[in-house]
C-alpha positions as CSV (number, residue, x, y, z in Angstrom):
1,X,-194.3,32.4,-107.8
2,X,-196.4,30.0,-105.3
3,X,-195.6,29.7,-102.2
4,X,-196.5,26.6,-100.5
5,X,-195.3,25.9,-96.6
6,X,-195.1,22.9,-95.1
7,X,-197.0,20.9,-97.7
8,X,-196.8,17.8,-98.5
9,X,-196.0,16.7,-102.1
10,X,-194.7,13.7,-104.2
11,X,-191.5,15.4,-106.0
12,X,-189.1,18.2,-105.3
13,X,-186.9,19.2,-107.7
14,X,-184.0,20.8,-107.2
15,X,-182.2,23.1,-109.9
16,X,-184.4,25.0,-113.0
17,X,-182.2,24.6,-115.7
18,X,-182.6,22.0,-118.5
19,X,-182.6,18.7,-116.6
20,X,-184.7,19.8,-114.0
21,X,-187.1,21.5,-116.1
22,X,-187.6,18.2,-118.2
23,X,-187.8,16.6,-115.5
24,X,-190.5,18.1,-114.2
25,X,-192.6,18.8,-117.2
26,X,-192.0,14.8,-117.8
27,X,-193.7,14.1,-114.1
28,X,-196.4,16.8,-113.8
29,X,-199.3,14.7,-115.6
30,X,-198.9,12.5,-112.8
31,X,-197.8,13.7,-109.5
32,X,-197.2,17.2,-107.8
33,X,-194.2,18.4,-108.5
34,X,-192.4,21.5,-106.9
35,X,-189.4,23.1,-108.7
36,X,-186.8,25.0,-106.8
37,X,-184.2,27.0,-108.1
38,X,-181.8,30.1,-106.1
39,X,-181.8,32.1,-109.7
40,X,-185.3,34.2,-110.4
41,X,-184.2,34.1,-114.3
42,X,-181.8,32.2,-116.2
43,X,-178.4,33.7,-116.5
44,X,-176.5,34.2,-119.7
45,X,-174.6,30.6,-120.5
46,X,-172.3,29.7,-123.5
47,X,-173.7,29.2,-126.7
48,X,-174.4,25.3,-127.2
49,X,-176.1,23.2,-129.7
50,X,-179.0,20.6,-129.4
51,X,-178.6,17.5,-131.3
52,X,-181.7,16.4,-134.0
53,X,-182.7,13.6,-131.4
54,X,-183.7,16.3,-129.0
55,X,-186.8,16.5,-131.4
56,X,-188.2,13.3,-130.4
57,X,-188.0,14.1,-126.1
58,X,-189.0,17.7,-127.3
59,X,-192.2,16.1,-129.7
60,X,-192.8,13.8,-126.3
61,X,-193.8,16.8,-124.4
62,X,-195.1,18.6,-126.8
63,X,-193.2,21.5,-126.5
64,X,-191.7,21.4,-130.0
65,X,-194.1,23.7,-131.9
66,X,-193.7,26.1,-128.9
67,X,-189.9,26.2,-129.3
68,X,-190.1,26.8,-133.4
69,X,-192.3,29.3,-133.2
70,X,-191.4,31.3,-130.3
71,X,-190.2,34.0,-132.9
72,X,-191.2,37.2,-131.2
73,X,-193.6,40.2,-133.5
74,X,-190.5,41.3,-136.3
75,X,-188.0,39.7,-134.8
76,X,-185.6,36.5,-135.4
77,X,-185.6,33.5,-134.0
78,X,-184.0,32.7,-130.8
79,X,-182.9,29.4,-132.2
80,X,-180.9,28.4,-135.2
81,X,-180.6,25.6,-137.2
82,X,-177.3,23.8,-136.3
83,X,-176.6,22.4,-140.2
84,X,-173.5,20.1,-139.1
85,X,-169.3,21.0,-137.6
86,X,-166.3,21.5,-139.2
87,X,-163.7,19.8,-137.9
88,X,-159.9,20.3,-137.9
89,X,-159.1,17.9,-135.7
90,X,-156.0,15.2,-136.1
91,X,-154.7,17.1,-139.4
92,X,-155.1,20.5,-141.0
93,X,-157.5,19.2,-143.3
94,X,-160.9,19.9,-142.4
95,X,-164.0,17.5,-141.2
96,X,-167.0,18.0,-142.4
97,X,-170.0,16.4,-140.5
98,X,-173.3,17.6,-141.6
99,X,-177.1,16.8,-140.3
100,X,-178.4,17.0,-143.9
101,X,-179.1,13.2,-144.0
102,X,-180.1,13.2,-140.5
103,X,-183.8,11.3,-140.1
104,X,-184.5,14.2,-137.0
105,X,-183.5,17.1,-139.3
106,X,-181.7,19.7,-138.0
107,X,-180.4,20.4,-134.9
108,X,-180.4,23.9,-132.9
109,X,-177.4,26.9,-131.9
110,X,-179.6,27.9,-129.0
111,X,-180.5,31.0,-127.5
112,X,-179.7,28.9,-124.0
113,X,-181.0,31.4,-121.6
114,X,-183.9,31.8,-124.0
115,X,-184.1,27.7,-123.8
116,X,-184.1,27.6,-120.0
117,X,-186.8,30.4,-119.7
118,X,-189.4,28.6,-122.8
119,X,-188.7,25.7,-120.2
120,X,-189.9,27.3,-117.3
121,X,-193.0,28.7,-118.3
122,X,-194.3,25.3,-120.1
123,X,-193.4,23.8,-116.7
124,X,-195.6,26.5,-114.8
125,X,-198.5,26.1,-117.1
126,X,-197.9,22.2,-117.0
127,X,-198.7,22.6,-112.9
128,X,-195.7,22.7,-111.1
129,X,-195.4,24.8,-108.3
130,X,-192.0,26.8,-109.3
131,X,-189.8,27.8,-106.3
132,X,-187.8,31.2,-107.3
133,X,-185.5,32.3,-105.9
134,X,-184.6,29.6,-103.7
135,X,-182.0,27.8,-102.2
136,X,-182.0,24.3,-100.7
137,X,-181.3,24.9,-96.6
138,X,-181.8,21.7,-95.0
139,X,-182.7,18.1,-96.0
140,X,-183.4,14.9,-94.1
141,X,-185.1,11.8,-94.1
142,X,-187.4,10.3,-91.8
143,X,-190.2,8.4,-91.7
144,X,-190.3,7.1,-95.7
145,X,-190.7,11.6,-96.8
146,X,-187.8,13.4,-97.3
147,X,-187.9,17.1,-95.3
148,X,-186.4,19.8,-97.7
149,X,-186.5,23.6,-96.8
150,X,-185.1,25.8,-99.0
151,X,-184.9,29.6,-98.1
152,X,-185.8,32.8,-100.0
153,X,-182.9,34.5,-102.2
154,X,-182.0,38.3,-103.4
155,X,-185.2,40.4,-102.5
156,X,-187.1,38.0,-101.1
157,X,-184.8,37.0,-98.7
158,X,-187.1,38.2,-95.2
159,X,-190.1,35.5,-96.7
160,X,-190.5,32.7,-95.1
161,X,-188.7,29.6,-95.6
162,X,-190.2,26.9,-97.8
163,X,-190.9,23.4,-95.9
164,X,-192.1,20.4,-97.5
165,X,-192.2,16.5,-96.8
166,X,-191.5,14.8,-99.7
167,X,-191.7,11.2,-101.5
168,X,-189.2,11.7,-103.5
169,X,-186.2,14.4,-104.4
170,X,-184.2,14.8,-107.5
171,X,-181.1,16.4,-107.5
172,X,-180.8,18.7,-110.7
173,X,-178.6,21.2,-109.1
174,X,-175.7,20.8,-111.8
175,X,-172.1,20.3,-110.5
176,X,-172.8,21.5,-107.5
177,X,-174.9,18.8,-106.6
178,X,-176.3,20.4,-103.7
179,X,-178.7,17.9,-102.4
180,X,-176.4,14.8,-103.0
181,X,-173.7,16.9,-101.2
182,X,-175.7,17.6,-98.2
183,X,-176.3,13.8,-97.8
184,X,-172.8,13.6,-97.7
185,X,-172.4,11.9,-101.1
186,X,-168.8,13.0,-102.8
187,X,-167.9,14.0,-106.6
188,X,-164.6,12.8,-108.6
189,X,-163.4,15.0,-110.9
190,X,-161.3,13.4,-113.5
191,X,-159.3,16.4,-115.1
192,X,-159.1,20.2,-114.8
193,X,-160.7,21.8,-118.1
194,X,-162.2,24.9,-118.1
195,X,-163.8,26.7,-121.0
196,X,-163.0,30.2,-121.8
197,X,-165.3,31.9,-123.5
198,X,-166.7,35.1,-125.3
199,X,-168.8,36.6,-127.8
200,X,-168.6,38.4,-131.3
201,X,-170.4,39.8,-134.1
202,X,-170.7,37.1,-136.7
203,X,-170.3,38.1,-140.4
204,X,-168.9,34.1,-141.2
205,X,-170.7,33.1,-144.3
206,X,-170.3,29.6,-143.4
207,X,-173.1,28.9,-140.5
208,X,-171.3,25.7,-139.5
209,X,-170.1,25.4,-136.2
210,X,-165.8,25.0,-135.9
211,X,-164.0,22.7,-133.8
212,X,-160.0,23.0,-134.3
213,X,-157.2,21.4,-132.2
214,X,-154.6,23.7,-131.1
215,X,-151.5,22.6,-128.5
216,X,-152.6,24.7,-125.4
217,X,-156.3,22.8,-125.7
218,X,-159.0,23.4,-128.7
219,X,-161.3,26.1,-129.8
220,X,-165.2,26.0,-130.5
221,X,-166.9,28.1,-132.1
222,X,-170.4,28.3,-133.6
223,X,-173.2,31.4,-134.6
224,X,-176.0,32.7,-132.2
225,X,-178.9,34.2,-132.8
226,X,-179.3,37.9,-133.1
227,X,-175.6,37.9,-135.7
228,X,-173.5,36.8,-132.9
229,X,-171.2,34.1,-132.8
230,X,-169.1,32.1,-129.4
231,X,-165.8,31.5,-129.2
232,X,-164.6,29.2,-126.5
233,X,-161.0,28.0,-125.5
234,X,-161.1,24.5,-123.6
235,X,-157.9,24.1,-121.6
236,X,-156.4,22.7,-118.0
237,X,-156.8,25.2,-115.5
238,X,-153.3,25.0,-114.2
239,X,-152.1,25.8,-117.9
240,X,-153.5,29.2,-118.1
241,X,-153.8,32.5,-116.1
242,X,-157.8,32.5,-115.3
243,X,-156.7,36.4,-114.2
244,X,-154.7,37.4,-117.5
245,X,-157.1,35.4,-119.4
246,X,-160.1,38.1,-119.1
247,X,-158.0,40.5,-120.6
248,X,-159.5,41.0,-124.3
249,X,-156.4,41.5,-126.0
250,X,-155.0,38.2,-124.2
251,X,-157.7,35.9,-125.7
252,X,-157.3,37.5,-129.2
253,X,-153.9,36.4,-129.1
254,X,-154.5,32.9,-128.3
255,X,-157.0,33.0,-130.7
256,X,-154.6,34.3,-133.5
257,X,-152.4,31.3,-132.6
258,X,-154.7,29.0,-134.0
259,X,-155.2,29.5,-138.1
260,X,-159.0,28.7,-138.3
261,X,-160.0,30.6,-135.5
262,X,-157.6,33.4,-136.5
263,X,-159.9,33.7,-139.9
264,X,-163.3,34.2,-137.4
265,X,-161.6,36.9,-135.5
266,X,-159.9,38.3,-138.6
267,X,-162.6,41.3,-139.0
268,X,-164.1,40.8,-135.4
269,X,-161.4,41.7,-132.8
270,X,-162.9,45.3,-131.7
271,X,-166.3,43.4,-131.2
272,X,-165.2,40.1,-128.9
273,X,-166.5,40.6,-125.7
274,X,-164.9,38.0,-123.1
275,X,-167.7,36.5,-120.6
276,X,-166.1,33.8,-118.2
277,X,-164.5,30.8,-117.6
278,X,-166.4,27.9,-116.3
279,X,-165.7,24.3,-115.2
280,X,-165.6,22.1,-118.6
281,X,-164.4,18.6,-116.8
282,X,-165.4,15.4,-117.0
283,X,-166.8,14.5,-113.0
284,X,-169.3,12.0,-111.3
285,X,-170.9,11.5,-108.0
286,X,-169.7,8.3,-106.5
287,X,-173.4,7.8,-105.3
288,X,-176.1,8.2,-108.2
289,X,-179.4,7.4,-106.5
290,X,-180.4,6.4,-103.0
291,X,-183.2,6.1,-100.5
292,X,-186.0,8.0,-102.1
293,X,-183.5,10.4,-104.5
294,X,-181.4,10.5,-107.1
295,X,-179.1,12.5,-108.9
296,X,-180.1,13.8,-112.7
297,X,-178.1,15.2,-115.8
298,X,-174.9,17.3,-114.9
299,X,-175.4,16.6,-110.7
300,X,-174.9,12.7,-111.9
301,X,-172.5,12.5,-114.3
302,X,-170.9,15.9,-116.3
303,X,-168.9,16.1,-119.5
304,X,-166.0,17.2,-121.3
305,X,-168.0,19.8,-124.4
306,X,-166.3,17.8,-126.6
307,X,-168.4,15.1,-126.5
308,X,-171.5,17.2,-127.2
309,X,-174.0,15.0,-124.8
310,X,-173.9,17.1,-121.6
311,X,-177.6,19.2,-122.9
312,X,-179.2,15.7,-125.0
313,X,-177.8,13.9,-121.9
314,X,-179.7,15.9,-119.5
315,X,-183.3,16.0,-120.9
316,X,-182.9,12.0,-122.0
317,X,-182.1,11.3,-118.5
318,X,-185.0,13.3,-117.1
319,X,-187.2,11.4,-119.5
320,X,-185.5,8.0,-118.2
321,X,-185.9,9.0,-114.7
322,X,-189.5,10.2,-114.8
323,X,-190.5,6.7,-117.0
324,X,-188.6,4.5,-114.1
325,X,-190.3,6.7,-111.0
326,X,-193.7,5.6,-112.4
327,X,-193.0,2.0,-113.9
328,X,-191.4,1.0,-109.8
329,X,-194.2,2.8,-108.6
330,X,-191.9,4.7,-105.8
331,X,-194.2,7.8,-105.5
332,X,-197.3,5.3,-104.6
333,X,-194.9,3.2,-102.1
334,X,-192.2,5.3,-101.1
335,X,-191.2,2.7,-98.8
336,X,-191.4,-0.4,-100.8
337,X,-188.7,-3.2,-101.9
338,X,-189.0,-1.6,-105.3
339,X,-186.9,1.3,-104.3
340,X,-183.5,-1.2,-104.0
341,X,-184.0,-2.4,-107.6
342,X,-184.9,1.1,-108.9
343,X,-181.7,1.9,-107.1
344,X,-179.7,-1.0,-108.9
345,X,-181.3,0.0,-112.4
346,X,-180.9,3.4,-112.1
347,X,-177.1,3.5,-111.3
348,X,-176.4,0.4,-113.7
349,X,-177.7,2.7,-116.5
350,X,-175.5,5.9,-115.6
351,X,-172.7,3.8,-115.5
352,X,-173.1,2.3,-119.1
353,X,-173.7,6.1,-120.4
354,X,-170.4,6.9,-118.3
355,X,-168.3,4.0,-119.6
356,X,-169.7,5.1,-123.2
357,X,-168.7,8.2,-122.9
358,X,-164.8,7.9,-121.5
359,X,-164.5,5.2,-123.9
360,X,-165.7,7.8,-126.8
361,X,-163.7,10.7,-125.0
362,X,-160.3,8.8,-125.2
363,X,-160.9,7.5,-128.8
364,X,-161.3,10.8,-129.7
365,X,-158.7,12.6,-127.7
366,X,-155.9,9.9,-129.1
367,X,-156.6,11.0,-132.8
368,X,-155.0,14.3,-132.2
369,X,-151.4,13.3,-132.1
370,X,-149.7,16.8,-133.4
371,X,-148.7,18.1,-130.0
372,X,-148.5,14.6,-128.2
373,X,-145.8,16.2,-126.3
374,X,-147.1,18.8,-124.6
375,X,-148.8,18.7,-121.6
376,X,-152.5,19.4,-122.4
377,X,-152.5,16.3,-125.0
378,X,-150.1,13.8,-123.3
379,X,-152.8,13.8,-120.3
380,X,-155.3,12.7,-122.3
381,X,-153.0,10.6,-124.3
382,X,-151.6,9.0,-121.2
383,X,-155.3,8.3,-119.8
């Protein structure tokens, strides 16, 4: 890790994961960059796919061939193909969308934390100076640089804190937003679902991933490297016991209540091994960008799983971003007239992907009319 005190720099980044990462790869060629984040390594995250498209940001970068052959000496991949969904969604009879004809090819099941980590290191070799552990402290503006201390996590907690002046910040940080919310900016969040999720052996011939309605929520599912497979329950949080839901035998019997995910678990219950429950709703900062920041992937704008953007979204976004910091100029002229229009452009576009997406979300959410009376569906039916 380097360690840089009270430097001076064009961008600070705050948050490691995908959007941030992206981001930051996407700006390096051109300005210094630093990259905080509180975690040393990337933590363990639910199994999620990467749609074909991602090829083209991933090609971009050139960090494609790096990600498809990161296969380490006799082992597997850490990514695999993602061939297309079955659906059972709006009648018993299944869906079958498949990336077969797709002009990107395939898409990936990702090792995520493996993802996160390839991401890291091309971003360290790219240039930027990466910040680990670290945790954002203190920000403020004054005189046209942003002042951002963040302050040493875990074992490296007695170091010294981390000070820099700034042109511009980004705001990475996921849900927790943690930049935007120390400005004072506040989130809406539209709904209450969660995703509960674990892990099992995966003997499934079918390599497909599953999606499957049920009347408490729906299930996911979908193979992982290394012959594993996750199974997640999406629900409202006021629907379920978070407490009783941890309990193995628990899940397995709200997974039994549903006839396609009962056939995954059928020879698999002794291997599951529940993980967590994490925050699955659809949420937005009232306040996307602003003097010399702004607010990227899941700290802008987060999304029900359902839609299958949150990931693409991210890294598309980063690219977005990065392409509109250089073509206003902002890093340059930090206190130029350009940074009210870059403000205008940047939240007009993150409102047409929001407005996209609810209109998407509700379409899709309306053709499941089985259990229209209970309570998970007639929210969404009553949206």
């Amino acid at each position: 890790m380097n360690t840089e005190i009270n430097n001076d720099v064009d961008v600070v980044i705050i948050g490691g994961g995908v959007a941030g990462c992206i981001a930051a790869i996407a700006l390096a060629e051109s300005y210094h960059v630093v990259l905080i984040d509180k975690l040393d390594q990337p933590v363990e995250r639910i199994g999620e796919c990467l749609p074909p498209a991602a090829r083209r940001i991933l090609r971009r970068l050139d960090l494609l061939d790096g990600l498809e052959s990161a296969v380490p000496p006799g082992g597997q991949s850490p990514h695999l193909k993602n061939i297309g969904t079955r659906s059972y969604w709006g009648k018993e009879q299944v869906q079958i969308v498949d990336h077969l004809r797709n002009p990107d090819g395939f898409g990936w099941h990702l090792d995520r934390r493996g993802f996160e980590t390839y991401l890291r290191k091309a971003a360290l070799k790219r240039g930027v100076n990466c910040v680990w552990p670290a945790k954002l402290h203190d920000a403020h503006y004054e005189n046209l640089y942003w002042h951002i201390t963040a302050e040493p996590v875990g074992e490296a907690s007695k170091s010294n804190d981390y000070c820099y002046r700034a042109k511009f910040v980004i705001d990475a940080s996921g849900r927790q937003s943690h930049f935007a919310r120390k400005s004072g900016v506040q989130r809406q969040h539209f709904d209450k679902l969660i995703a509960c999720w674990a892990t099992l052996p995966d003997f499934e011939q079918n390599k497909m991933s599953t999606i499957s309605a049920s009347e408490l929520g729906w299930w996911y599912s979908a193979p992982l490297p290394n012959n594993k497979r996750v199974l997640a329950l999406q629900t409202d949080s006021d629907l379920i016991d978070r407490r009783e839901i941890k309990n193995v035998s628990q899940f397995i019997k709200l997974a039994q209540a549903n006839s396609e995910v009962a056939k995954i678990i059928e020879h698999n219950q002794g291997g599951i091994e529940f993980h967590q429950t994490v925050a699955a709703n659809s949420t937005r900062l009232n306040q996307v960008a602003g003097q010399q920041w702004a607010a990227l992937g899941d700290a802008a704008i987060s999304f029900d799983p359902l839609s299958s953007q949150g990931m693409f979204n991210a890294m598309a976004g980063a690219m977005q971003l990065a392409e509109m910091l250089i073509v206003f100029g902002l890093i340059e002229n930090p206190g130029s007239k350009n940074m009210v229009q870059f403000q205008n452009a940047y939240t007009y576009q993150i409102d047409q992907i929001w407005s996209h997406y609810i209109n998407h979300k509700k379409t899709f959410y309306r053709q499941e009319m089985r259990w229209k009376e209970s309570v998970f569906w007639k929210r969404r039916h009553d949206d």
